[in-house]
C-alpha positions as CSV (number, residue, x, y, z in Angstrom):
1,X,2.7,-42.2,-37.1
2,X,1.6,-45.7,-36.0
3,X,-2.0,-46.8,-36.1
4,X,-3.7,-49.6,-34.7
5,X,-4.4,-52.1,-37.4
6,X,-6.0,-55.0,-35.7
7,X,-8.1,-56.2,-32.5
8,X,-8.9,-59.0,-30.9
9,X,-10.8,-59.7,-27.6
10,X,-11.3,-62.8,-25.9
11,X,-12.0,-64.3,-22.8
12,X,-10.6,-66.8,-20.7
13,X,-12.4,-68.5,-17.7
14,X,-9.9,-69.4,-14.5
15,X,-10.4,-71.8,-12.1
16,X,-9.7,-69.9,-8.3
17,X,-6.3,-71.3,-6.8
18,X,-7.9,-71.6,-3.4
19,X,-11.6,-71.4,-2.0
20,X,-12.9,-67.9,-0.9
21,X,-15.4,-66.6,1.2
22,X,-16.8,-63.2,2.2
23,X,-19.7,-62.1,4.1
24,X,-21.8,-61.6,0.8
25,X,-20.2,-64.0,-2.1
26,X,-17.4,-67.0,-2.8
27,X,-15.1,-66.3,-5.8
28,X,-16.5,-68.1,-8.2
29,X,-14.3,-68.0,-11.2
30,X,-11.7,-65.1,-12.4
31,X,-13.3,-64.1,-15.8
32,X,-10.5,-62.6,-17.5
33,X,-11.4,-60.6,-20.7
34,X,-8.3,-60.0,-23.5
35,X,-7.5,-57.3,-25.9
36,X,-4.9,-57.6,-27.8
37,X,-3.7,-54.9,-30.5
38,X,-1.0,-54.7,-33.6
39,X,0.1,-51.9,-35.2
40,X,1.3,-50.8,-38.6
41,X,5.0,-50.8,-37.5
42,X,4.9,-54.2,-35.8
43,X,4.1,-53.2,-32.4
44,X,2.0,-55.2,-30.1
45,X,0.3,-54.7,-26.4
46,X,-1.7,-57.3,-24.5
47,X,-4.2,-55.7,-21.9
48,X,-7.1,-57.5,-19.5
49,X,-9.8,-56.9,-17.0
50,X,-11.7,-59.5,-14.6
51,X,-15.1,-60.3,-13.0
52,X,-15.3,-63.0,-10.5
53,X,-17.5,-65.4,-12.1
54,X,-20.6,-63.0,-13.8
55,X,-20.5,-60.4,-16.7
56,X,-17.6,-61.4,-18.6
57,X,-19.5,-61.9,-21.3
58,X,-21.2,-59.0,-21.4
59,X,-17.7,-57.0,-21.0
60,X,-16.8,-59.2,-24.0
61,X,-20.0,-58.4,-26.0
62,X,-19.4,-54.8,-25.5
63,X,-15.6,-54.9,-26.8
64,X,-16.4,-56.8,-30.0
65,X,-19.2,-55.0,-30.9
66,X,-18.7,-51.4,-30.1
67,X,-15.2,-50.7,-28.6
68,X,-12.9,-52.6,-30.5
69,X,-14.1,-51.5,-34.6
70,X,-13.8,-47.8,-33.3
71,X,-10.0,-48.6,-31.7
72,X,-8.6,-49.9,-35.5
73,X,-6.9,-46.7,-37.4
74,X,-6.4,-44.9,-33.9
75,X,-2.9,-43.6,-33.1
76,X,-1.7,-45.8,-30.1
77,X,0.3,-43.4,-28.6
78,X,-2.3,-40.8,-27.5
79,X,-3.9,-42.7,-25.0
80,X,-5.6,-39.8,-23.5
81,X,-7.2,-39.5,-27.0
82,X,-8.2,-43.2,-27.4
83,X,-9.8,-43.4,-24.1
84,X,-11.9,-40.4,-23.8
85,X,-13.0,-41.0,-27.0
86,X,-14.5,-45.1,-26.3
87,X,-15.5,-43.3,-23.0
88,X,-17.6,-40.6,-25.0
89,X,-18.9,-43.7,-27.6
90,X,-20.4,-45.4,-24.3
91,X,-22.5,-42.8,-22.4
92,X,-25.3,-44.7,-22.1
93,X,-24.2,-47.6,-20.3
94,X,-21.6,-45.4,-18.3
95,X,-20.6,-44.8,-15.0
96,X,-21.0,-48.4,-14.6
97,X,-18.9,-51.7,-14.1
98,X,-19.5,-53.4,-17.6
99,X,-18.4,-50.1,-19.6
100,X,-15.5,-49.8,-16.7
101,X,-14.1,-53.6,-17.4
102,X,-14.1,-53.2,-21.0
103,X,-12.3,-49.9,-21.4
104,X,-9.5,-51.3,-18.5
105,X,-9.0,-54.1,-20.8
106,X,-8.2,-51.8,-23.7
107,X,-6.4,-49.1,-21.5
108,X,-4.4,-52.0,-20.1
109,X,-3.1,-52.7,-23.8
110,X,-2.5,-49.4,-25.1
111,X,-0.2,-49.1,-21.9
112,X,1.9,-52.2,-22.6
113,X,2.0,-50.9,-25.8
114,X,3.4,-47.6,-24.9
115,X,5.8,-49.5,-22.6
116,X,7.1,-52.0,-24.7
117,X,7.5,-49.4,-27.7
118,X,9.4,-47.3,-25.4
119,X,11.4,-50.3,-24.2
120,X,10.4,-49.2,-20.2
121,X,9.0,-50.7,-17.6
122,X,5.0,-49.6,-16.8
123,X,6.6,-48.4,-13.2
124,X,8.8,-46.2,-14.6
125,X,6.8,-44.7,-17.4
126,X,4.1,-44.1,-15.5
127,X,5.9,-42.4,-12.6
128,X,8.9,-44.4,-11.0
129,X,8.3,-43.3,-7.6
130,X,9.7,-46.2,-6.1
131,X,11.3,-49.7,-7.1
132,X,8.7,-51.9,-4.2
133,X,6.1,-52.2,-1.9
134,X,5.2,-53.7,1.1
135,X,2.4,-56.7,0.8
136,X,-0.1,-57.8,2.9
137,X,-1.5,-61.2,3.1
138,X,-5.3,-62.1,2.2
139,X,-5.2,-65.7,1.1
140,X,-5.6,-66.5,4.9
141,X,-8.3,-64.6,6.1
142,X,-11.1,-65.7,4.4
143,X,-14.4,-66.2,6.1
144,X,-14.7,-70.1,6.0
145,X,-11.4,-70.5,7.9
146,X,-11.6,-71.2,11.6
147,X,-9.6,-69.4,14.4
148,X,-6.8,-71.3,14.5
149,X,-6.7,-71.3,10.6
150,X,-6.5,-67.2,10.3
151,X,-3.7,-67.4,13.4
152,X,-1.6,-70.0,11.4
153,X,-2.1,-67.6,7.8
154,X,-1.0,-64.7,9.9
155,X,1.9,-66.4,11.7
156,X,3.0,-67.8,8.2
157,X,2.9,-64.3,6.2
158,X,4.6,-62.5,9.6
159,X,7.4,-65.2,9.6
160,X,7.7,-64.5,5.7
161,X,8.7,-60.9,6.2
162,X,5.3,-59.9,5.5
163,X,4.0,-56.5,7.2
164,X,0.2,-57.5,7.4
165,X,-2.9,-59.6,6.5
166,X,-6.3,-59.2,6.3
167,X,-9.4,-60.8,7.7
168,X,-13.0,-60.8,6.5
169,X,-15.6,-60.5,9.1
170,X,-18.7,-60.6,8.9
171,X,-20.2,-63.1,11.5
172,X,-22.0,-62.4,14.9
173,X,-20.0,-58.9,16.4
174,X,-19.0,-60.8,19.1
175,X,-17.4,-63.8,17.5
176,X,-15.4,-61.3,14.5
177,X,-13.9,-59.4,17.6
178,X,-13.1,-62.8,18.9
179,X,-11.3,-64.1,15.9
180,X,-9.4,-60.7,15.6
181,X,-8.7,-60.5,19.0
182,X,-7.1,-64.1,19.1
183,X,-5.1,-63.1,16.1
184,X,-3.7,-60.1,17.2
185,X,-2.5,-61.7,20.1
186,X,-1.0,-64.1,18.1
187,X,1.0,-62.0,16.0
188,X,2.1,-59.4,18.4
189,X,1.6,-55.2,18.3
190,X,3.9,-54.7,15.5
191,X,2.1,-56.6,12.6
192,X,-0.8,-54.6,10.5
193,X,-4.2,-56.5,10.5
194,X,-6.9,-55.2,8.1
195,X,-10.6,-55.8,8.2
196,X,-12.8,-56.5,5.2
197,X,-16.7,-56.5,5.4
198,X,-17.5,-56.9,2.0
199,X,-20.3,-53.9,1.8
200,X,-22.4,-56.2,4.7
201,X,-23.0,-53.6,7.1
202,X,-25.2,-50.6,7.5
203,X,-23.9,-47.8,8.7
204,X,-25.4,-47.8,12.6
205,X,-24.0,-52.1,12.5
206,X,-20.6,-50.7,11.1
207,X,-20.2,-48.0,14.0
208,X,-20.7,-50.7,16.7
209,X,-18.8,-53.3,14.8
210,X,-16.1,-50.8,14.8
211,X,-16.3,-50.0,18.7
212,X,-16.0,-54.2,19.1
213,X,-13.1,-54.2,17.3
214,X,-11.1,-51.3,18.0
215,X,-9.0,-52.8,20.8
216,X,-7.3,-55.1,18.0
217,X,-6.3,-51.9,16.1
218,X,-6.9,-52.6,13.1
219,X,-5.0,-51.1,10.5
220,X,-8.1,-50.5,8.1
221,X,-12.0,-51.1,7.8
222,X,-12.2,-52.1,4.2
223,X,-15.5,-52.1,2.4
224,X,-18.1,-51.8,5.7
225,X,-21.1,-50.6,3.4
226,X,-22.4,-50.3,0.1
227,X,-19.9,-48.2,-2.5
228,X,-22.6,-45.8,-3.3
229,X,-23.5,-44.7,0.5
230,X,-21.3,-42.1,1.1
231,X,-22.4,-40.2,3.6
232,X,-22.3,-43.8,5.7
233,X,-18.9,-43.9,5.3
234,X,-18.4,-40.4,6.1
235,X,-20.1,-40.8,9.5
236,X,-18.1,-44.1,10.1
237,X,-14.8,-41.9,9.6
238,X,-15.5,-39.3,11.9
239,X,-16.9,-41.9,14.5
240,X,-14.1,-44.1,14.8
241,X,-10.0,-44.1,14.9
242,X,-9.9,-47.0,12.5
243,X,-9.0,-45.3,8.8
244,X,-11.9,-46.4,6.2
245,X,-10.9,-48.2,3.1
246,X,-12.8,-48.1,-0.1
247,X,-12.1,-48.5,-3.7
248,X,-13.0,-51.2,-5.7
249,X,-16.3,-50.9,-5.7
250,X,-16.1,-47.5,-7.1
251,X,-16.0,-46.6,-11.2
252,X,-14.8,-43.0,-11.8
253,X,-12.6,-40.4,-10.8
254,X,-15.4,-38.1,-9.5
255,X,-16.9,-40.7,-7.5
256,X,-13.2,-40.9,-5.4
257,X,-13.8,-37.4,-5.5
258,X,-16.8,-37.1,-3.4
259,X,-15.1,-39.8,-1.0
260,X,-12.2,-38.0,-0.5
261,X,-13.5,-34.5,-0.1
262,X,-15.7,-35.4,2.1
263,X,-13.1,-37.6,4.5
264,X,-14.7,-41.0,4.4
265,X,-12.0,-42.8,3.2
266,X,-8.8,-43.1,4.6
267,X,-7.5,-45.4,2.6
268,X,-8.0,-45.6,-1.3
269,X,-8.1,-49.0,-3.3
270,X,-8.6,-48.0,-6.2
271,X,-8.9,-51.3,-8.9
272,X,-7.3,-50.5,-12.2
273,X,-9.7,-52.8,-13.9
274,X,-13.3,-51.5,-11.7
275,X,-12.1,-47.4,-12.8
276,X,-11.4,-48.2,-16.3
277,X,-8.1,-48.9,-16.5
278,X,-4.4,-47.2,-16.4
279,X,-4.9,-43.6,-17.0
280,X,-7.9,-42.9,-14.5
281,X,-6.4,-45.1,-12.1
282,X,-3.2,-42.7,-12.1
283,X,-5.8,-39.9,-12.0
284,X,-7.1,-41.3,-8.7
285,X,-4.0,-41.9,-7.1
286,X,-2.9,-38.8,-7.7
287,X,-6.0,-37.2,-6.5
288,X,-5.3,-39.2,-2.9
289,X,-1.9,-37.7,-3.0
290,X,-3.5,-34.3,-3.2
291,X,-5.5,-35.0,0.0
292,X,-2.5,-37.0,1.7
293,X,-4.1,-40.2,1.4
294,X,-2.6,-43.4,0.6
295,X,-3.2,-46.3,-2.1
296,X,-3.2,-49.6,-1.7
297,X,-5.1,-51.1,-4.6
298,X,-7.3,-53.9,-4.2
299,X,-6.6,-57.6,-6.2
300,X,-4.8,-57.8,-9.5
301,X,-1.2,-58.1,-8.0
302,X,0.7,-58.9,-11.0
303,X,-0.8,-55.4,-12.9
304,X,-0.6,-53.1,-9.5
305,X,3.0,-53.6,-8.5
306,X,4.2,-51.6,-11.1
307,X,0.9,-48.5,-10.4
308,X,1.8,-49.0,-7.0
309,X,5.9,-48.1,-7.2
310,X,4.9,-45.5,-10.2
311,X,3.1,-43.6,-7.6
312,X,4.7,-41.5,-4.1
313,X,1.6,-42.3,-1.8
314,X,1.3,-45.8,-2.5
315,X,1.0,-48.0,0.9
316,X,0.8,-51.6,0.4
317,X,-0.1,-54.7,-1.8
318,X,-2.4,-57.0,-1.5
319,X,-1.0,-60.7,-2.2
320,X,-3.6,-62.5,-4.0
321,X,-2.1,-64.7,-6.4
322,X,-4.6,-66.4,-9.6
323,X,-2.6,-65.9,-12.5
324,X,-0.2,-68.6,-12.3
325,X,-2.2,-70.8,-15.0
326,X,-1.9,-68.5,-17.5
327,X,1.7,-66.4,-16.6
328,X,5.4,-67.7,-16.6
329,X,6.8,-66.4,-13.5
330,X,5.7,-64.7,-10.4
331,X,6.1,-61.4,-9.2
332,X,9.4,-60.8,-7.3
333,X,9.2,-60.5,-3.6
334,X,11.8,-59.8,-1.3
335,X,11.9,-59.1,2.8
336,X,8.2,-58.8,2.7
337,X,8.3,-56.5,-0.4
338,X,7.0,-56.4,-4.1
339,X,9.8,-56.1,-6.6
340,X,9.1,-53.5,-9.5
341,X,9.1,-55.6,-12.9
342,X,12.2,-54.8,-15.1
343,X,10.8,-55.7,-18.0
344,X,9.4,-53.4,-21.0
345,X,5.3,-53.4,-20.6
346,X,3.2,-54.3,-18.1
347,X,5.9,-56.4,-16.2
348,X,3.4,-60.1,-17.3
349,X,4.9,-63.0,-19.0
350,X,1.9,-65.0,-20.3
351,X,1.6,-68.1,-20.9
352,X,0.0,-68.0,-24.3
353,X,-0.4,-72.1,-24.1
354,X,-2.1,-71.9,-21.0
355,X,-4.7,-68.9,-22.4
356,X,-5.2,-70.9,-25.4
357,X,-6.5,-73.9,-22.8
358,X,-8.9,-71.7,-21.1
359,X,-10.5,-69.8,-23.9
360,X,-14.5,-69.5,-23.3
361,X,-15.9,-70.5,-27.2
């Protein structure tokens, strides 16, 4: 039986590849938080989680001082086991995003461990529902960017093969139906654009704001209000014909739960590092699948190509790249599709020269 022998966790500060803007933040910084593992037979898995520009210290604090001493003499390959077990050693700072970010970072490893021990792919192992999926563009919707700037992103990702991109709204009503509008008739009928509040609105704001822009048709309404206001989102749903999209701002299984069985979200995005990693992010997709809703995960591109072709339901990817400092290679597109990884483990060739550069301390 293998056992986990040593365990290291780090973190890595990376400067953002372009700016961006929302209707409540800019990306400050990617925070990316390490854990690597070795075990008694040789074997080695290399997992991470994120913030964008707060807590990743915190996350770090939390791995080196309670999460990593319990992980050494544990058996890699129950990774059921290992999780539930760190989940059940942190009950009193969970459900919550700091708890959430360190056990994705160690979830994350045990699962390119498991890959790369098994010599598969993470797509495969975890489901091989599929060898791509479609992406969607979100480089060029940021808030910042003028008119004519989201018409040319759009343009650019439609003449790419691309099936959509998204747009962040959250100026005056009348100017965000303005922008959309002028895109959409830019880019023709046939090309998906998504909306993004960022948790700005209430829930009387989001209804009208939905009215405004429903002659764009939108294909989503990502993140109108607060995660933790459900029954806003719920009356959003049932008010408008534009599906609701939420997901990254929510950490457990049970709080997709609630979302789902009470139809206000039509679209899940669940964010492998925000739930805690690997195995409750297949617990949540899964879950949609029950109520015949699709995924499409928000952020971390390079980790949710392979969840999104392990999984049936799975319904796009968002193209976001900010690993390129720190990873050789990109992921593989081709005619406006995401390319499933070949390679054993999490399908991430890092640049172990380039982590070394950006190591916080």
């Amino acid at each position: 039986m293998p056992t986990i022998s040593h365990v290291e966790a780090y973190l890595v500060d990376l400067e953002v590849e372009t700016v961006r803007t929302d209707a409540v933040q800019s990306f400050l910084k990617q925070e990316t938080v390490f854990v690597e593992i070795r075990t008694d037979d040789g074997g080695a898995g290399t997992g991470y989680s994120y913030t964008i520009g707060t807590g990743g210290t915190a996350v770090l604090a939390l791995l080196r001082d309670y999460l990593s001493p319990r992980l050494v003499g544990a058996d890699p390959r129950r990774v059921e086991a290992v999780w539930h077990d760190l989940f059940a050693a942190t009950r009193a700072t969970t459900v919550g995003a700091i708890t959430s970010l360190a056990l994705a970072a160690v979830d994350t490893a045990l699962w390119d461990w498991r890959c790369r021990d098994a010599g598969q792919p993470l797509w495969v192992l975890a489901g091989g529902a599929k060898d791509r999926i479609p992406l969607y563009d979100t480089e060029g919707g940021w808030l910042h960017l003028s008119t004519d700037e989201l018409i040319a992103g759009a343009k650019a990702s439609q003449g790419a093969g691309w099936r959509g991109a998204k747009l962040k709204i959250g100026r005056s009503p009348v100017e965000d139906a303005e922008r959309l509008a002028a895109v959409r008739a830019a880019v023709g009928p046939h090309f998906d654009l998504m909306i993004d509040a960022n948790q700005s609105l209430t829930a009387a704001e989001a209804v009208r704001r939905a009215r405004l822009l429903e002659p764009a048709d939108p294909y989503w309404f990502e993140e109108p209000l607060p995660g933790d206001d459900v029954s806003g989102h719920e009356t959003l749903a049932a008010a408008s014909s534009i599906p609701v999209a939420v997901g990254e701002s929510l950490y457990s299984v049970a709080q997709f739960r609630e979302y789902l069985h009470r139809g206000a979200a039509g679209i899940v995005q669940v964010d492998v590092a925000r739930i805690g990693g690997i195995t409750p992010w297949l617990k949540v997709a899964h879950l949609a699948e029950a109520y015949n809703v699709p995924v499409c995960p928000h952020f971390l591109m390079e980790l949710h190509v392979s969840l999104c072709c392990a999984v049936p339901n799975s319904g796009y990817l968002e193209h976001i790249p900010q690993l390129r400092a720190i990873t050789r290679g990109e992921i593989e597109v081709a005619d406006g599709q995401a390319l499933a990884p070949a390679a054993p483990g999490l399908g991430i060739e890092w640049d172990r020269d380039g982590i070394d550069d950006r190591r916080v301390g």
